[in-house]
FIDREN-504547 format. One record per atom (N, C-alpha, C): x, z negated, y negated; residue in three letters. Coordinates in pm, whole numbers, plus 50000, padded with zeros to 5 digits. Layout:
N
XZYala/...
***
This chain:
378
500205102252885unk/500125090052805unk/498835082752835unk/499005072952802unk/497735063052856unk/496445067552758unk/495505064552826unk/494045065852725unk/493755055752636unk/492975056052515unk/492635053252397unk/491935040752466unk/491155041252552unk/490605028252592unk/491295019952715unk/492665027652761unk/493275015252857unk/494455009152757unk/494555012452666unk/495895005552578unk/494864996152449unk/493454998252457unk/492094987852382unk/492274976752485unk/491984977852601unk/491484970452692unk/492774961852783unk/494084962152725unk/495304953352758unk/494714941452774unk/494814935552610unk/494824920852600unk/493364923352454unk/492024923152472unk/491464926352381unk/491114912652307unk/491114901552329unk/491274896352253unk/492144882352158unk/493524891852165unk/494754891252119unk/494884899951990unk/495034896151870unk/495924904351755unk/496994916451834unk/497004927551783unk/497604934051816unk/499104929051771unk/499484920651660unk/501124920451642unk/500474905451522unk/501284895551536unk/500644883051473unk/502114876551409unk/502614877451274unk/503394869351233unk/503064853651206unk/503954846651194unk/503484834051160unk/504844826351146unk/505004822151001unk/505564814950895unk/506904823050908unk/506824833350904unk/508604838650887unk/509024839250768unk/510564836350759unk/511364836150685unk/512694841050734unk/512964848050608unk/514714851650626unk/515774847750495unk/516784847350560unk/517534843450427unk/518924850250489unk/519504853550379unk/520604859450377unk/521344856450323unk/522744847550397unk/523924836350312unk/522724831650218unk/522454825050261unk/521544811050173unk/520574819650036unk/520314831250064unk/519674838949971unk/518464836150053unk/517084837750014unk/515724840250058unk/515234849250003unk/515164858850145unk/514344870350088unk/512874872250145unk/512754865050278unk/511204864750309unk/511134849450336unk/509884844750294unk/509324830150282unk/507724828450322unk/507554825350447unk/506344822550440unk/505054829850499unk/505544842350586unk/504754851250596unk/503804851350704unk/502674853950664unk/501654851850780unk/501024861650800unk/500664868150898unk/500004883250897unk/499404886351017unk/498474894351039unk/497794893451207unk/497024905551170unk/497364914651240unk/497524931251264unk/495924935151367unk/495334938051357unk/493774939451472unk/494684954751541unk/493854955751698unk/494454962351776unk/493514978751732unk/494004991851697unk/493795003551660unk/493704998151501unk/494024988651417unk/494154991551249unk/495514996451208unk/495325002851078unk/495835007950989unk/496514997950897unk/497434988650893unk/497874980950772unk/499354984550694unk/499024990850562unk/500204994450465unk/500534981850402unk/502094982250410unk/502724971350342unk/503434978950185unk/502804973450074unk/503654978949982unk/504144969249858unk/504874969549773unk/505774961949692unk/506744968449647unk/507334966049514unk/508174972749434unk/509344972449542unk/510884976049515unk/511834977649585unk/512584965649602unk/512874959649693unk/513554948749713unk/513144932749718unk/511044933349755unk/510384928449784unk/510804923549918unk/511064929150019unk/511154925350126unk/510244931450282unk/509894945850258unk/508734949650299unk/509354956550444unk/510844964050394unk/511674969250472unk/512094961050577unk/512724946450547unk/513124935650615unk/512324931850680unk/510924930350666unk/510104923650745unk/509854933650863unk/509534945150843unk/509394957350945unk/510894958651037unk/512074955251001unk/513154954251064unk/513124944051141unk/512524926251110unk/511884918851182unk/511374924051327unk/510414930351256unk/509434927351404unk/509724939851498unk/510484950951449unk/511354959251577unk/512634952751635unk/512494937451564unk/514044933951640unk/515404936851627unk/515034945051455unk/516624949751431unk/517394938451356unk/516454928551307unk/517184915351253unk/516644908751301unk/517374892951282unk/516974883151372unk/515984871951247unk/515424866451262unk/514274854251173unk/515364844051153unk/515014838551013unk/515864825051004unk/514384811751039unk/513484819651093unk/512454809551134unk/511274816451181unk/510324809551207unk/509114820651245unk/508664825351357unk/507624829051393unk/507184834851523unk/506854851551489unk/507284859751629unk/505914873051618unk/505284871851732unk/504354874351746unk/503304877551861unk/502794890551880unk/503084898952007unk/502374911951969unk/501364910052148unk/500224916252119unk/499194914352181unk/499184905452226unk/499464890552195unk/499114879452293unk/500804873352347unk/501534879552326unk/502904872952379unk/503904873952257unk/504534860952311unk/505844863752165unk/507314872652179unk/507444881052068unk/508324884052118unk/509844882552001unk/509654873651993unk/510894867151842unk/511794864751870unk/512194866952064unk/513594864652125unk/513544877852171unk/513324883652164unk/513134897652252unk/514074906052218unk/515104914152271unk/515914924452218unk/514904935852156unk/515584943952147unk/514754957452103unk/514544966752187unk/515244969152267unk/514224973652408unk/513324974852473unk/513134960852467unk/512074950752522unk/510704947652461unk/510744952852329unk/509794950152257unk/508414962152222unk/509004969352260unk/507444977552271unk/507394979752086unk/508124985251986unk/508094983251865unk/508604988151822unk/508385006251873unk/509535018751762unk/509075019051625unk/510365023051572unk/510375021551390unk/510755038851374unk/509665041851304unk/509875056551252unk/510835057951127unk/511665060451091unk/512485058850941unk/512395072050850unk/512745063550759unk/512435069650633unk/513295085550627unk/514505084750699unk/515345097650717unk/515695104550825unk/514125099450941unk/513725104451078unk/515005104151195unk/516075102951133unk/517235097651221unk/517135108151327unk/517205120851321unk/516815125851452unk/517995138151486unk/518725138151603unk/519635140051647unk/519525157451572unk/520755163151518unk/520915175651520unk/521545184051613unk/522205179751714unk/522545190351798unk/521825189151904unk/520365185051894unk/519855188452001unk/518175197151983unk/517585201552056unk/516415208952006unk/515805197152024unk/514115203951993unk/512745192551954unk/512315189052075unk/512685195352195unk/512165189452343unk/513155176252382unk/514525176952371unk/515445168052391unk/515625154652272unk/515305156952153unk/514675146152064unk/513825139752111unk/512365143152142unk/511855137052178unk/511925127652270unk/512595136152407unk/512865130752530unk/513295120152558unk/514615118052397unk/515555110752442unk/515795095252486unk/514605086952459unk/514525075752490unk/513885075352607unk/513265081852706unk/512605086352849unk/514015085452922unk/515365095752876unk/516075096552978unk/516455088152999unk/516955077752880unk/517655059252890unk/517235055452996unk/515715056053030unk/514685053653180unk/515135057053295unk/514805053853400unk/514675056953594unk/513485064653532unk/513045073753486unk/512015085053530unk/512195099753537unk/511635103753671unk/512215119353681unk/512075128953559unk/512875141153628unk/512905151453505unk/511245154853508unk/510585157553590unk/509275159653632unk/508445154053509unk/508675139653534unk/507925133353421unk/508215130753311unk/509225135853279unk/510005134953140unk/509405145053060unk/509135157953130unk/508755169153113unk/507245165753051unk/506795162653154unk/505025156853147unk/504785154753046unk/505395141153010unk/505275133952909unk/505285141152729unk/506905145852766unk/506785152052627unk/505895164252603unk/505455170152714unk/504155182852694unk/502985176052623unk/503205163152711unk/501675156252587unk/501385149252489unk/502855145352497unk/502825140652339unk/503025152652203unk/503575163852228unk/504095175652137unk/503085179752167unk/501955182252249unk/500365186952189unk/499475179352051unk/499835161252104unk/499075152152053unk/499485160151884unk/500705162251869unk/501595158651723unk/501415177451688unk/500765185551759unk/500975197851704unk/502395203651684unk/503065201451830unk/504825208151805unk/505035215351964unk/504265218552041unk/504115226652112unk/504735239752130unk/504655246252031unk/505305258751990unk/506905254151959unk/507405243851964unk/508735237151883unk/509825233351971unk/508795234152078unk/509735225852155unk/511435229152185unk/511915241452188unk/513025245652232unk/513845249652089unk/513345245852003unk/513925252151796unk/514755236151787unk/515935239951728unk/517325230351687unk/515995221151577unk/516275209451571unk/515345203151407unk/516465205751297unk/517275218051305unk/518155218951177unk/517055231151122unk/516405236251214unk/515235246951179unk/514065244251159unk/513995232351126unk/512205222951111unk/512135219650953unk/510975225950938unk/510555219650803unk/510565206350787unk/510535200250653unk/510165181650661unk/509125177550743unk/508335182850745unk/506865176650790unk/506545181450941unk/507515191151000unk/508035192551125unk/508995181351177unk/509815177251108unk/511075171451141unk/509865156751145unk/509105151851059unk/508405141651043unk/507685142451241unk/506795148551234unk/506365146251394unk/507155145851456unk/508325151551456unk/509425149951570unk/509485136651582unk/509965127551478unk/510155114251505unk/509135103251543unk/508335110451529unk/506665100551552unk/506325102151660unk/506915116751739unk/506635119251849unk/507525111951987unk/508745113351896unk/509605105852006unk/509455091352013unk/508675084851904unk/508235072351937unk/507325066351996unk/506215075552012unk/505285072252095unk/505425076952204unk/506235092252255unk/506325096352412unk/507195078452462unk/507445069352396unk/507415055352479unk/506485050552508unk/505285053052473unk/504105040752491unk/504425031652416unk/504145031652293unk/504295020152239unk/502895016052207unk/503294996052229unk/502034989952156unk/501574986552009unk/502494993051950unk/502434994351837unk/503425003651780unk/503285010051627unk/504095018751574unk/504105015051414unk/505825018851413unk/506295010751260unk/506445022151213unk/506505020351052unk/507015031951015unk/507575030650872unk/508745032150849unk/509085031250678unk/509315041450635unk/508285041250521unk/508335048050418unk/508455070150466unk/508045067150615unk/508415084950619unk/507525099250587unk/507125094150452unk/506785105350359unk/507475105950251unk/508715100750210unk/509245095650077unk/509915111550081unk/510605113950177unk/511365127150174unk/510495140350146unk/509205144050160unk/508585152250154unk/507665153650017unk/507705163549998unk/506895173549861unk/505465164749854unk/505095165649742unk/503705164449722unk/502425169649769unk/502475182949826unk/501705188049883unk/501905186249997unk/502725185550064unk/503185184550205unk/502765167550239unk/503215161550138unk/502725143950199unk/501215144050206unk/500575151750134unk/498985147850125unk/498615154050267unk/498945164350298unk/498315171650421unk/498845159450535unk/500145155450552unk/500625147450612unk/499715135050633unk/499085132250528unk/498315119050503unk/497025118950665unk/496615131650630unk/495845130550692unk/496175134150872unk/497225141950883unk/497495139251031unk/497715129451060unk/498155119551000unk/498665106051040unk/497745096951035unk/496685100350991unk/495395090051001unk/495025093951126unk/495015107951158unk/494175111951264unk/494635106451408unk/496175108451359unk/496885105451503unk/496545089451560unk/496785081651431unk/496155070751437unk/494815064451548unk/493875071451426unk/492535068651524unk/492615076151682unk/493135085351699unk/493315092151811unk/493585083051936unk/495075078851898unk/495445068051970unk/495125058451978unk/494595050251879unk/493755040951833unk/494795025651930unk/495965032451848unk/497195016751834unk/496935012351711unk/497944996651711unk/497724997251528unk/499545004051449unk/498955005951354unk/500515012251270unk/500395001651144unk/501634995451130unk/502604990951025unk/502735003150943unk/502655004350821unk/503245010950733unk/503635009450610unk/505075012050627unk/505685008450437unk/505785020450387unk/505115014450261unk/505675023750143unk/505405019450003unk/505885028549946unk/505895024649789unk/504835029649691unk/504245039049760unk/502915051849717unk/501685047249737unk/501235039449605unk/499735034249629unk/498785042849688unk/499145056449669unk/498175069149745unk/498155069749853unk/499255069349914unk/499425069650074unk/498665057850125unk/499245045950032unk/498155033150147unk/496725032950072unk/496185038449986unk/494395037749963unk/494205047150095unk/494625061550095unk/494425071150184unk/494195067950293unk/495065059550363unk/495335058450504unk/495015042050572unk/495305032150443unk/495285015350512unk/493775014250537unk/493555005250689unk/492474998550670unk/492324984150584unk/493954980350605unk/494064971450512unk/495744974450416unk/495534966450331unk/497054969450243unk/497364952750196unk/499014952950241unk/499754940550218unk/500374937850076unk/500264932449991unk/501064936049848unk/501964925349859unk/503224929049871unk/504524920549880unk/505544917949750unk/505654908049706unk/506814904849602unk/507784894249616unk/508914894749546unk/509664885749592unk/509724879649724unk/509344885949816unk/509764881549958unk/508494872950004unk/507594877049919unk/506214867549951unk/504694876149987unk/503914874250035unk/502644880850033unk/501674875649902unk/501734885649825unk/500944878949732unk/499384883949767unk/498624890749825unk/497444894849816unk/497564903549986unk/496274901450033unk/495934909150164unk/494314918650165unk/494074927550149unk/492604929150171unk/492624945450203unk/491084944050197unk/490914964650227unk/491504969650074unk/492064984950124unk/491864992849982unk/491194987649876unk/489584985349848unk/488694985649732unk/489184974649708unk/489154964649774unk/489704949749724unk/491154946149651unk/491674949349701unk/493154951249627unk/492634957149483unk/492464969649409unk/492174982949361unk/491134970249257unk/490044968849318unk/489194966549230unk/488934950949193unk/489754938549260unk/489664929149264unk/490994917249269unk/492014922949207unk/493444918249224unk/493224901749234unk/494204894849254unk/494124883049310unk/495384871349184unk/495594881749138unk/496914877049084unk/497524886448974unk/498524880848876unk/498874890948773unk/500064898048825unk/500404892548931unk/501594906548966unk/500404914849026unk/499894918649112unk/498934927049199unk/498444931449066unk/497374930148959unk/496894935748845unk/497934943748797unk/499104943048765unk/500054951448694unk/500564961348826unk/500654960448941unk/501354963949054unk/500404978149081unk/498934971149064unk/498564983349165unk/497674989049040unk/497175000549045unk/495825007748995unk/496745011548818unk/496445012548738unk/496535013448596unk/495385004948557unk/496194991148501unk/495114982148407unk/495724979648301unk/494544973148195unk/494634966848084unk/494844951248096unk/495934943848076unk/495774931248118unk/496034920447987unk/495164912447954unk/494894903247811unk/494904890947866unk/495884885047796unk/495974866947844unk/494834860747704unk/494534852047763unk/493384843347663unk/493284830847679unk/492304823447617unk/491684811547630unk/490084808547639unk/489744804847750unk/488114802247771unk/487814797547663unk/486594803047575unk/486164796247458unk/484744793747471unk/483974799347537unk/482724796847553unk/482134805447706unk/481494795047737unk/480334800247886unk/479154799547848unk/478554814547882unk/477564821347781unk/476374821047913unk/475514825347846unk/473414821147881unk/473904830948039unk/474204838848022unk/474214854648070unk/474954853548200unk/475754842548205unk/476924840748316unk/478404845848306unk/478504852648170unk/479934858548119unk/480684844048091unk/481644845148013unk/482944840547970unk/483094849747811unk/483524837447726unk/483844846147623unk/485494839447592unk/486534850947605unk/488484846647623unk/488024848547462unk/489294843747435unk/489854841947318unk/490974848947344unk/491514861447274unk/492474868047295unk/493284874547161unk/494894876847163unk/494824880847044unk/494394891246992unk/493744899547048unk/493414910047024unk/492184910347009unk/491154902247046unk/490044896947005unk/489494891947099unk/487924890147071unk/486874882547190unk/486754891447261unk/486934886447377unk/486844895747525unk/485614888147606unk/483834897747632unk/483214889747732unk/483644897547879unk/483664886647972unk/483844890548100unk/483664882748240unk/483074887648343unk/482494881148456unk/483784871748513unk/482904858348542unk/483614849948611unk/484824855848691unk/485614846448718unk/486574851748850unk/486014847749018unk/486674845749042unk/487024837049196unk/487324821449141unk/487624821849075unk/487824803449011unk/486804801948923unk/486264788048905unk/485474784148828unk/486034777148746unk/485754781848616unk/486724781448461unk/486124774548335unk/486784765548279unk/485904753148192unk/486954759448015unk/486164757247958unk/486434756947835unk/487944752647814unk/488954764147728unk/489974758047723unk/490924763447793unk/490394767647920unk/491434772648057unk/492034784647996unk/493454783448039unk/494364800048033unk/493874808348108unk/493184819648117unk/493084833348205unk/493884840948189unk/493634854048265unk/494224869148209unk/492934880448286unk/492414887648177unk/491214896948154unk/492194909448173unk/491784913848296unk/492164924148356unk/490944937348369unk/491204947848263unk/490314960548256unk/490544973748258unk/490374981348400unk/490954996448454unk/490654998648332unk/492175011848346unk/492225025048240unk/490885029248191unk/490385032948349unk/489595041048378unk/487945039248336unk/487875023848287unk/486385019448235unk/486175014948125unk/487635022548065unk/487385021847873unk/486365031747866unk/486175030347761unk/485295047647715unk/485515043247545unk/485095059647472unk/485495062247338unk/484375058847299unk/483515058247351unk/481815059647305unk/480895045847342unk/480175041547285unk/479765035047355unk/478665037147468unk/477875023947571unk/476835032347643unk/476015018847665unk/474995018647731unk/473775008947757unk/474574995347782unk/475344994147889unk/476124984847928unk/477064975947846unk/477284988347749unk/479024981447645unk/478934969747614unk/479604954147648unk/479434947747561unk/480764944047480unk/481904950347522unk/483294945747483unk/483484960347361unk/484564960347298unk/484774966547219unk/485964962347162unk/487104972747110unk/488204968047042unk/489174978047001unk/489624980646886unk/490534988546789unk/491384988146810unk/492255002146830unk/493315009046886unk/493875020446813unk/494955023646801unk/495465037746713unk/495885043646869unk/495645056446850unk/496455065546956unk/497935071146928unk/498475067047007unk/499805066347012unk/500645079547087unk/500195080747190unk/500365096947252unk/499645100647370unk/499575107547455unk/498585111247557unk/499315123047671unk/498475121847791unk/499545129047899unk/498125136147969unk/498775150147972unk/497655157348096unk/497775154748204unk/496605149748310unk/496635146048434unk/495705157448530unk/495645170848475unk/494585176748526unk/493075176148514unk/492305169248591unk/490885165948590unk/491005153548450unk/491935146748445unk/491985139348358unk/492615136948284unk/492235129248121unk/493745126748037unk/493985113548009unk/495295109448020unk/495585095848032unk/496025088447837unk/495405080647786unk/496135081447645unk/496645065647640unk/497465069047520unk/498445055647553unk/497715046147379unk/497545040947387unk/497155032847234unk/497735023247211unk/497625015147116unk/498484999847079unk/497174996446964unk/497124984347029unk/496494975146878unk/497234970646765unk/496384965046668unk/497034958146554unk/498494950146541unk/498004943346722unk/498954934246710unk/499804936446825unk/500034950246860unk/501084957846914unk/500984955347090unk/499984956447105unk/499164957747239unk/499264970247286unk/500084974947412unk/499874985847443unk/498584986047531unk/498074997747537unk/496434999747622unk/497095015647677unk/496035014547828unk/496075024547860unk/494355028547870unk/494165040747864unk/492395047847888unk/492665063347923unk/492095060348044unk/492025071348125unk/490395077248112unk/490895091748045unk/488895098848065unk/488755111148094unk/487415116248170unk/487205125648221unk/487305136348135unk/488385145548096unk/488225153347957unk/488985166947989unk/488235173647919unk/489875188547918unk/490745183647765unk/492095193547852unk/492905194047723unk/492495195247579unk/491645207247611unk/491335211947444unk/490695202047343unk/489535195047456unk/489155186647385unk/490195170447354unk/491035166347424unk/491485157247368unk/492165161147265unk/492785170947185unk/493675179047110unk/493185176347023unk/491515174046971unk/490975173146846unk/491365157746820unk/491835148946938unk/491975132046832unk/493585135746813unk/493825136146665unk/495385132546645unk/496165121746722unk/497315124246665unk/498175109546690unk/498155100146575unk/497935090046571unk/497895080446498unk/496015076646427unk/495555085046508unk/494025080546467unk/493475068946514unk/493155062046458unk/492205048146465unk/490815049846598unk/490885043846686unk/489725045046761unk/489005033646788unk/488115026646844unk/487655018946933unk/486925022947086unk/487645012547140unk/487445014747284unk/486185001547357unk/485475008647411unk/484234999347455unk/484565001247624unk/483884985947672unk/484024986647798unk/482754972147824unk/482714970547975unk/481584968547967unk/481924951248049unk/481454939248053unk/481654926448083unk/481804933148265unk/481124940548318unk/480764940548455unk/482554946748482unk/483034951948416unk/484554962248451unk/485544951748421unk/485204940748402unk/486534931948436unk/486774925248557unk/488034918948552unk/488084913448659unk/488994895048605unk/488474887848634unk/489084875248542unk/489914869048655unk/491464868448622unk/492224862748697unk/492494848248634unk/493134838248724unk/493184822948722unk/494594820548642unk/495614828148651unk/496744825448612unk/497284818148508unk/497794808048453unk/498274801948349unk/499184809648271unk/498644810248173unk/499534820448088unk/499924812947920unk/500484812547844unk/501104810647716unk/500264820147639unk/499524815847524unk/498984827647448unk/499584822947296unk/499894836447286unk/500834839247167unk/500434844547013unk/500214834446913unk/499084842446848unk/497464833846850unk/496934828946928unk/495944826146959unk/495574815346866unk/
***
């Protein structure tokens, strides 16, 4: 297989895979609108969105298994939006590895080599070095009716790259595998990644898998890109009230700007009360609709140096998360809250159900989105 720096040094400064304005529609349905995207050559970008976003379709796009009702792709520098699938340099790993059973793990792999004019010689070659790259060496001659998931998983990753590909798709192929088994997985697949140092497409639905693994993450809805950035950015800086509800566990409060304070806060007007909290990305005048978006995770029961928010809650019920416990509350005015804290069991056991609390959090742990919202109550 080619080296890490002759498949860098193609077309280096070309996007490794470059959408631009695609759309699809199906019998006059629209399911992708608009999409713009540009892939860097050895990155990591996870595409994720609830089910029937459009995340699948778009990855079927650009291997050429459907055709665009508009739109360009570009992969390193050339287009390939007429291109059969052959032709395109753009294996799709699937979600149910598609991988032949009556044949062993040497002839799986193989099998898109033999389609080729290349000898048995190098057929051979080839798959010796790719089933090292993937750790299946020992596998080669075992039926995949005898492969664990996460065996059967390299098989298919393997037979996609013994092509040379300039890129590698992949949907969703950890969905089939255990919890313990996807995490270990997580990390061969980063490795293989940087190893090769192509870029990988990846869908899925598992915010874990794409913090773990994306250099960047796509958040897709309704057939649209609503938000693009690294992990932390997404996570800690949503862009929008679908992305705030979509990703992380937040608290999300629609309001009304009521005052811009000495300090550089915002004080919402909410029904649940005065909320202070740091500007957004928009600059916001008295009056304006927001929505005050605050992780689980930066309530606290107590207060601390920082606190300047605060607000009354009954506990409603609570879930063990291991290292942590997750509790569910509602306000007065039937606000559900979530607060996630560093605690053992025993000790959350001492707050009943239905006990009165207040929860403090601090102006710096918000995040103030632009959205126009209806406030109800207010």
């Amino acid at each position: 297989m080619p080296s890490a720096q002759a498949r860098t040094a193609e077309t280096p400064s070309a996007p490794a895979l470059e959408l631009r304005a695609i759309a699809k529609q199906f019998n006059q349905l629209s399911v992708l609108s608009d999409i713009n995207l540009h892939v860097d050559p050895g990155e990591f970008v996870a595409i994720m969105g609830p089910s029937g976003c459009g995340k699948t379709t778009l990855l079927r796009l650009i291997a050429g298994l459907e055709s665009m009702s508009s739109g360009e792709i570009w992969l390193h520098g050339q287009p390939i939006g007429q291109l059969p699938v052959h032709q395109r340099h753009t294996p799709l790993v699937w979600q149910s590895f598609a991988l032949f059973p009556h044949l062993n793990v040497f002839q799986n792999i193989a099998f898109g080599l033999t389609l080729k004019s290349h000898s048995r010689a190098a057929v051979k070659d080839k798959v010796h070095q790719v089933a090292e790259l993937v750790n299946l060496s020992d596998f080669l001659k075992r039926r995949v009716g005898a492969l664990s998931g996460g065996q059967k998983q390299r098989v298919a990753i393997a037979r996609a790259l013994v092509m040379e590909p300039k890129i590698l798709l992949l949907d969703e192929p950890m969905s089939a595998l255990d919890a313990h088994l996807r995490l270990r997985m997580q990390g061969e697949l980063k490795r293989l990644q940087q190893t090769l140092n192509i870029a990988f497409v990846y869908i899925t639905h598992n915010q874990n898998e794409a913090f773990a693994m994306a250099d960047r993450i796509v958040v897709m809805n309704r057939g649209r890109i609503e938000q693009i950035g690294s992990p932390a950015d997404i996570y800690t800086r949503p862009q929008s009230h679908f992305v705030a509800e979509f990703v992380g566990n937040n608290n999300l409060f629609d309001g009304q700007v009521r005052s811009l304070n000495d300090d550089h806060t915002l004080t919402i007007q909410c029904p649940q009360g005065l909320i202070r909290a740091q500007p957004g990305q928009v600059n916001h005048s008295i009056g304006d609709m927001v929505t005050v978006v605050v992780p689980a995770d930066k309530m606290r029961l107590a207060p601390t140096d920082k606190t300047d928010n605060s607000l009354k809650a009954s506990l409603r019920g609570r879930e063990f998360m291991g290292s942590q416990m997750s509790y569910l509350l509602e306000t007065a005015s039937g606000h559900e809250l979530n607060l996630i804290c560093q605690e053992s069991f025993s000790d959350s056991l001492r707050i009943t159900i239905n006990t009165d609390l207040v929860l403090h959090w601090s102006s710096q742990d918000t995040v103030l989105l632009g959205d126009t919202r209806s406030l109800e109550g207010a």
